[in-house]
C-alpha positions as CSV (number, residue, x, y, z in Angstrom):
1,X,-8.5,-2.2,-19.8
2,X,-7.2,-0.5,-16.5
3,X,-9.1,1.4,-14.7
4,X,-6.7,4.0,-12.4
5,X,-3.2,4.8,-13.0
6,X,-1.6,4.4,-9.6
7,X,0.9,2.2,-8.5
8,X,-1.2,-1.3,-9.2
9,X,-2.9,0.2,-12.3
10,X,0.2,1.6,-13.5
11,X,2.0,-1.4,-12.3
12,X,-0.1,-4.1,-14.2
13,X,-0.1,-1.9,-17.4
14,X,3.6,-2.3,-18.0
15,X,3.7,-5.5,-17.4
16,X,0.8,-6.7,-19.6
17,X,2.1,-4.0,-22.7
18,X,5.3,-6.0,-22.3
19,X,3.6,-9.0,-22.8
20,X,2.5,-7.7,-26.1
21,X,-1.2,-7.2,-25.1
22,X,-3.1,-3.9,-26.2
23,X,-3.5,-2.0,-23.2
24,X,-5.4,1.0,-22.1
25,X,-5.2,2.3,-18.9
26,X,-7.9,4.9,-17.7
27,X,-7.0,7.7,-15.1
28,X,-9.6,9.9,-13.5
29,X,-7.2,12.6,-12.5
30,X,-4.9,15.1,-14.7
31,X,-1.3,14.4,-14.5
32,X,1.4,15.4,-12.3
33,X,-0.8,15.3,-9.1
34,X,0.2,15.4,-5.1
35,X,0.0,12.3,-3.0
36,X,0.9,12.9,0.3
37,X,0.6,9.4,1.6
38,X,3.6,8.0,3.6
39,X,5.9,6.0,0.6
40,X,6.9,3.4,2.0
41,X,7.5,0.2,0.3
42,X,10.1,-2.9,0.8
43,X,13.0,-2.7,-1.6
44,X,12.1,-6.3,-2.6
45,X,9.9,-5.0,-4.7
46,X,13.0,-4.3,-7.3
47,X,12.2,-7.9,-8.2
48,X,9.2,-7.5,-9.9
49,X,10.1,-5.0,-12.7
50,X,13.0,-5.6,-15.4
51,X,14.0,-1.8,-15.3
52,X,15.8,0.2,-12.2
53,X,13.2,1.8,-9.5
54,X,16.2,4.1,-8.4
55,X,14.5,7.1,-10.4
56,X,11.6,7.4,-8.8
57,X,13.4,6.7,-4.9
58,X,13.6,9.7,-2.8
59,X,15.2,8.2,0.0
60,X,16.8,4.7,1.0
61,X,15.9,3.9,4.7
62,X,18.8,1.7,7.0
63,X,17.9,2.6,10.4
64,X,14.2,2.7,11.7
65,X,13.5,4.6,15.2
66,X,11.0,3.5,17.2
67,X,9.2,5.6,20.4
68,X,6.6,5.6,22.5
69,X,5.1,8.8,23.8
70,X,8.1,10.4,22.0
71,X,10.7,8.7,24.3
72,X,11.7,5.1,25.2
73,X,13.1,4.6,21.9
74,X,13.8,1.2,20.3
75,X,16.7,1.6,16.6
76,X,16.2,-1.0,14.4
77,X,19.2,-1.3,11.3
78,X,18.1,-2.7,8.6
79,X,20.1,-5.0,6.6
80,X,22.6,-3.4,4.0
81,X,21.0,-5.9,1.1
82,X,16.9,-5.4,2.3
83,X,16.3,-1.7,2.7
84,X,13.1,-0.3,3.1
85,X,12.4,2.5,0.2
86,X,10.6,6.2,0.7
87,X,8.8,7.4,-3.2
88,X,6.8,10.6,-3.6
89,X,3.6,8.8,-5.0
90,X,3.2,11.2,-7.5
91,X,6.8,10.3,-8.7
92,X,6.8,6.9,-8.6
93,X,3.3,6.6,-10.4
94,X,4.3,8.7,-13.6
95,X,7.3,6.7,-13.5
96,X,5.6,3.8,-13.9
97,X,3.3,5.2,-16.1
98,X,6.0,6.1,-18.5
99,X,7.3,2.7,-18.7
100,X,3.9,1.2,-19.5
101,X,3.2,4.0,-22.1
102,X,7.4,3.1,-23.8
103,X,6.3,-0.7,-24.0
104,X,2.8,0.5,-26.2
105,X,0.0,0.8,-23.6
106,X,-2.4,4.1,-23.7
107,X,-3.1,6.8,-21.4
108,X,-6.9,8.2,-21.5
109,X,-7.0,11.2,-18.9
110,X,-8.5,12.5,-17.3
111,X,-11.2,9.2,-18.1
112,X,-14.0,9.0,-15.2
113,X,-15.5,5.9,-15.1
114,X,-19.4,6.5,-15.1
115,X,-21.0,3.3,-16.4
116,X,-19.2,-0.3,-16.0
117,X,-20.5,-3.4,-17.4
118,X,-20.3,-6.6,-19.0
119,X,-21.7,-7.0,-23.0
120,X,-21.3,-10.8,-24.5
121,X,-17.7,-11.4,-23.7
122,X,-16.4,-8.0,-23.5
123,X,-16.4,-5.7,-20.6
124,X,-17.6,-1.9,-21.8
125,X,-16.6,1.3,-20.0
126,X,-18.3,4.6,-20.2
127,X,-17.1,8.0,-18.7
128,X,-18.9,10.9,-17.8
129,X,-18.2,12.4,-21.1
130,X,-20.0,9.4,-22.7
131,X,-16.3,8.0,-24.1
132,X,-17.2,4.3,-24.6
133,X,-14.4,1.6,-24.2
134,X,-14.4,-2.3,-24.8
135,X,-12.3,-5.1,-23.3
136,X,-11.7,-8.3,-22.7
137,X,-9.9,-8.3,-19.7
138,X,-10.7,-5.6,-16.7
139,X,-8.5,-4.6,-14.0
140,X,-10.1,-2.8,-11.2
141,X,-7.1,-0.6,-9.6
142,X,-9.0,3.0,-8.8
143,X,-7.8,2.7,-4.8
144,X,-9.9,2.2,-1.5
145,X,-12.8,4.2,-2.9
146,X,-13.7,1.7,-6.1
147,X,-17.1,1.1,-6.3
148,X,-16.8,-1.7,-8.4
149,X,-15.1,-5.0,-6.3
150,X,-18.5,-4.9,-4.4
151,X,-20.7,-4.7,-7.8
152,X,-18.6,-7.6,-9.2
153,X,-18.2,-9.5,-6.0
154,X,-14.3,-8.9,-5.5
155,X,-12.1,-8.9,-2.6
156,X,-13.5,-9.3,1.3
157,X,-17.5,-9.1,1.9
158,X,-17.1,-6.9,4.5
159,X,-14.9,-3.9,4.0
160,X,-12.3,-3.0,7.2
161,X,-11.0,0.5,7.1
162,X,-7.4,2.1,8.4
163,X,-8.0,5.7,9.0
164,X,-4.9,7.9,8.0
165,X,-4.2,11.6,7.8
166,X,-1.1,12.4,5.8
167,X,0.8,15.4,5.9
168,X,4.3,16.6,3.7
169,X,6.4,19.3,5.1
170,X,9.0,21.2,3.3
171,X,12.9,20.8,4.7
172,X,14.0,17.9,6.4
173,X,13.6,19.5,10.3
174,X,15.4,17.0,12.4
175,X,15.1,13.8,10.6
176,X,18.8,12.4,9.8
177,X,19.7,10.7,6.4
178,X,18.1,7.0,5.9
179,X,16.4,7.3,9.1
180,X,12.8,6.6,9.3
181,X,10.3,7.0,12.9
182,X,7.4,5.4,14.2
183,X,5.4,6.9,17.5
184,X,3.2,4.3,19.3
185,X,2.1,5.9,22.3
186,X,0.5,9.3,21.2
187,X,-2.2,7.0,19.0
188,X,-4.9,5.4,20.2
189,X,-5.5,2.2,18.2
190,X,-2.8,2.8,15.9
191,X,0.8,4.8,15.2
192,X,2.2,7.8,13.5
193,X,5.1,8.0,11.2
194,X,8.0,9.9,9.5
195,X,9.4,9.5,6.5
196,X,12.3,11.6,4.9
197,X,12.5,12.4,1.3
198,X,15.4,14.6,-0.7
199,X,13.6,18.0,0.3
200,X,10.7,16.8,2.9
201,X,9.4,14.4,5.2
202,X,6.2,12.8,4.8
203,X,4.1,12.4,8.6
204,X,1.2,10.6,9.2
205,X,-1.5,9.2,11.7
206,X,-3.2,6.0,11.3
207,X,-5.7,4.2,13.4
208,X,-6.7,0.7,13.3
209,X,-9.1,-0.1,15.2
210,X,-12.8,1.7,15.7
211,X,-13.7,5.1,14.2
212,X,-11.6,7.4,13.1
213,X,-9.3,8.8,16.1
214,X,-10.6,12.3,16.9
215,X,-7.8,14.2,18.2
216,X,-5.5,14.2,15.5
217,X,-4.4,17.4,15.2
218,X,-3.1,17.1,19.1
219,X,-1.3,14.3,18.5
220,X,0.6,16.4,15.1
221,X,0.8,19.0,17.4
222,X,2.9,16.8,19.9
223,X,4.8,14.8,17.0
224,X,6.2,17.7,14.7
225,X,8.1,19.6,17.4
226,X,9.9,16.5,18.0
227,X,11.3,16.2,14.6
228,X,11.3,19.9,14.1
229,X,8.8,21.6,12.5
230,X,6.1,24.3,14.0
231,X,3.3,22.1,14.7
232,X,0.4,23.7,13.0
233,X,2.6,23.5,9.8
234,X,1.5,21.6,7.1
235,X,-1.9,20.7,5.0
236,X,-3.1,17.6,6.1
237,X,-4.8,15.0,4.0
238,X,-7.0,12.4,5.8
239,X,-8.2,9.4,3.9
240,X,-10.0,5.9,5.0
241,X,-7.7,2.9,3.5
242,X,-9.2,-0.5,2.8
243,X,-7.3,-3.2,4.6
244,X,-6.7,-6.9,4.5
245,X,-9.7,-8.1,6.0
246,X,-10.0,-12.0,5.5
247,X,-9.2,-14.4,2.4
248,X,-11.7,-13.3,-0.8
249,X,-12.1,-14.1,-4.3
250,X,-9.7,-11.2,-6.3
251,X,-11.4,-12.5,-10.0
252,X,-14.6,-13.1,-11.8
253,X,-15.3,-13.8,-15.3
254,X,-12.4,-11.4,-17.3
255,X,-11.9,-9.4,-14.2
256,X,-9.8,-9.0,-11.7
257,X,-9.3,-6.3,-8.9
258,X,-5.9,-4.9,-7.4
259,X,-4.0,-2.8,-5.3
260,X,-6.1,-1.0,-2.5
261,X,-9.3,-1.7,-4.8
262,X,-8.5,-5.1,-3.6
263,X,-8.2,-4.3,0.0
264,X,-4.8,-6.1,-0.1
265,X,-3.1,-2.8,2.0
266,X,-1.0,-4.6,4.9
267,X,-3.4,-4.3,8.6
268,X,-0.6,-3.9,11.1
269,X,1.7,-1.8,9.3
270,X,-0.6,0.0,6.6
271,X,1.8,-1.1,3.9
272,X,0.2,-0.6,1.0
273,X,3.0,0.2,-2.1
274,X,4.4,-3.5,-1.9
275,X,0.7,-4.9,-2.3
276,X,-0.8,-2.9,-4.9
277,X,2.9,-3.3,-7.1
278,X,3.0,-7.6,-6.2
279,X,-0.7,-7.7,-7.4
280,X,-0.2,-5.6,-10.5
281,X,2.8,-8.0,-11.5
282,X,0.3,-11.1,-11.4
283,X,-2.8,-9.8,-12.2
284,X,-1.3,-9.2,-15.4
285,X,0.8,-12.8,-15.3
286,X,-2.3,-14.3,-15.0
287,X,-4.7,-12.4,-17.6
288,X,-1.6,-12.5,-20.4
289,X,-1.9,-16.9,-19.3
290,X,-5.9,-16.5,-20.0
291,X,-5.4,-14.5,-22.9
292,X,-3.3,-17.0,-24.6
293,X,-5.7,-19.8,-23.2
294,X,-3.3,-21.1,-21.4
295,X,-5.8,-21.1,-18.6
296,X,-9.4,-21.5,-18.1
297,X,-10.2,-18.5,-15.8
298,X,-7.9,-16.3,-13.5
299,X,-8.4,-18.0,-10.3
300,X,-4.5,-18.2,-10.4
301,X,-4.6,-15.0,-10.0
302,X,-6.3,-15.1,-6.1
303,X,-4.6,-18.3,-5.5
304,X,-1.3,-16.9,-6.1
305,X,-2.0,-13.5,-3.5
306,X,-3.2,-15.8,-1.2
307,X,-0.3,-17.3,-1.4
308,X,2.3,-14.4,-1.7
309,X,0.2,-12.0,0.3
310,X,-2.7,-13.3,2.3
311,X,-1.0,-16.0,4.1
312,X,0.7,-13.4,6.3
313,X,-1.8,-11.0,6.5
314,X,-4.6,-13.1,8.2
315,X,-1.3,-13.7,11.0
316,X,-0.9,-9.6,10.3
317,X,-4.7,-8.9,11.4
318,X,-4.7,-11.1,14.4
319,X,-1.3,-9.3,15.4
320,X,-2.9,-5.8,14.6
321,X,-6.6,-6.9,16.8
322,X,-4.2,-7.6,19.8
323,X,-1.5,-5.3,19.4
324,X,-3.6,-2.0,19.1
325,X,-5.9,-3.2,21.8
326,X,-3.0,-3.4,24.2
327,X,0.0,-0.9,22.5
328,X,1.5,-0.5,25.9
329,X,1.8,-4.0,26.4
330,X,2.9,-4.6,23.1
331,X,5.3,-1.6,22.7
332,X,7.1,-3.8,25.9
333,X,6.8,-7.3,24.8
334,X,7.2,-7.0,20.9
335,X,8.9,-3.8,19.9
336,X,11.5,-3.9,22.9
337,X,12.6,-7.3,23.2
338,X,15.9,-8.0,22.5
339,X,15.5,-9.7,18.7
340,X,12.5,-7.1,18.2
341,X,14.5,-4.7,15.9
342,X,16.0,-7.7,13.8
343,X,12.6,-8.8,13.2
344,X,11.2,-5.7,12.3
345,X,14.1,-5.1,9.8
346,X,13.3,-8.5,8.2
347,X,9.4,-7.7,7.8
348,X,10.0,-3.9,6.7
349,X,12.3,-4.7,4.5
350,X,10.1,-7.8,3.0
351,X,12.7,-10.7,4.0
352,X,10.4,-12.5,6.4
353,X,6.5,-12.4,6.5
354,X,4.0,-11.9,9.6
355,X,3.3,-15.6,10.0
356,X,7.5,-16.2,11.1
357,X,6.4,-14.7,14.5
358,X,2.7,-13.9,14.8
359,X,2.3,-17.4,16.9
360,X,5.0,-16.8,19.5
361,X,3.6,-12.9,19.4
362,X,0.0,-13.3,20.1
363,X,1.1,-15.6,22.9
364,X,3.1,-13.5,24.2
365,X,0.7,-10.4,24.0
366,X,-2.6,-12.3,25.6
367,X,-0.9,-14.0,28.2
368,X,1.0,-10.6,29.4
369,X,-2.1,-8.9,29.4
């Protein structure tokens, strides 16, 4: 049993169906529905699924501009074999969806999770309707506003939030083909983005560090003339985002959480697509292993995201605490320096991890400052 159908829920269900395993996944919200979050994801995510992802791509990023206070810029090109990947959300979560659904997995929607709890061995789920489900195995993938990791005692104890407001405008205004940007300067604590799609560009503002940053709508209307679009346009979206916040326990007894529910989202860069889509694949590795009895319990399952994951976000998170105190400095010493843009490449596009350079970063940073 799943609970959300986004990119980790949706994710998990495939693979798990494919395994052979009876799988329902449970999704609060009707079908097709508007995500206006950024898109972004590494292209090395292909890895993880047995079946093209090209259908649900929108754009393929090579060349990443960088700015601060819209000016100063930094190009970074990213290697020809590692791009990094723009996906409506909507798009790429139905796709996946679909692929779970071909392999033999359910879809209950829309399926609001009232009542969650544990009977004998069997987990039981009840929605608002009173629809009872039962389960042996639970995945918790229902995003940065899950009430259940902190019931069950899942992912960090105390809960760090990115705050983002995400707007998609129609046309493509001045943003060229394969060209993503990022603005340092006009955030406090953070960055904003732009991300091209066939017939519109995702923009967004994200802040890091403290409370949520108060004059976003001054920065939009500074960022959108620049890549061509009236600067009250658009209907913005703001959301707060669970990040990495420290190594946790991801399983209990038959249950495991993903995805943002997991607070696995990335807390320099706010990558979250590459997370929620590497957990889904072994969350359900691990629960298919405990199924068969192969294993005793799923603490393979946080081992392994410690591993593939955490590792280089704890060096991620002391690179974010330094960076977006001092973005100035940073903006200087990391983003400019001469093997800055291949570096950034090689992390965007999911070739090299944060804990390659955090060490010679950090140093860098505090002894600047």
């Amino acid at each position: 049993m799943i609970i959300g159908g986004g990119a980790a829920g949706a994710s998990a269900a495939f693979h798990l169906a494919r395994s052979k395993k009876k799988v329902t996944l449970l999704e609060k919200d009707l079908f097709p529905r508007i995500k206006p979050c950024a898109g972004g994801m590494a292209a090395s995510v292909q890895d993880l699924f047995p079946f093209s992802l090209e259908p649900a791509i929108e754009e393929v990023i090579k060349r990443v501009e960088f700015s601060w206070c819209l000016s100063d810029k930094v190009i970074a090109n990213l290697p020809g074999s590692s791009p990094f990947w723009i996906t409506k959300r909507e798009d790429l979560d139905c796709f996946l969806i679909e692929k779970a659904i071909n392999e033999g997995a359910e879809l209950l929607k829309p399926f609001k999770v009232s009542k969650l709890f544990k009977e004998g061995q069997n987990w039981i789920v009840s929605s608002e309707k009173g629809q009872l489900i039962e389960a042996k195995a639970l995945v918790i993938a229902d995003g940065s506003r899950s009430p259940w990791p902190e019931m069950f005692d899942l992912g960090p104890k105390k809960i760090h939030y990115a705050s983002t407001t995400s707007v998609r405008l129609k046309g493509r205004g001045l943003i060229k083909k394969g060209t993503s940007r990022f603005e340092f300067g006009l955030v406090n604590h953070g960055f904003a983005w732009a991300f091209p799609m066939q017939e519109s560009v995702s923009v967004g503002v994200g802040t890091f560090i403290g409370k949520k940053s108060e004059n976003t709508n001054e920065i939009l209307e500074k960022l959108l003339p620049s890549i061509g679009f009236d600067p009250q346009e658009g209907e913005r979206e703001h959301r707060s985002l669970r990040v990495w916040n420290g190594h946790s326990k991801l399983h209990g007894e038959g249950v495991v959480a993903i995805g943002d529910a997991a607070s696995l989202c990335d807390p320099f860069l706010a990558e979250g697509l590459r997370p929620a889509l590497i957990s889904g694949f072994h969350a359900a590795k691990c629960i298919n292993l405990w199924l068969e009895e192969d294993v005793n319990d799923l603490n393979c399952y946080s081992e392994i995201m410690r591993d593939k994951w955490g590792n280089s976000m704890a060096w991620g998170r002391r690179i974010s605490q330094v960076f977006y105190r001092f973005p100035k400095v940073g903006y200087q010493l990391g983003i400019k320096r001469p093997t800055a843009p291949e570096r950034i490449a090689q992390i965007l596009s999911g070739k090299m991890s944060y804990g390659d350079i955090a060490q010679r970063v950090i140093k860098r940073l505090i002894f600047q400052q």
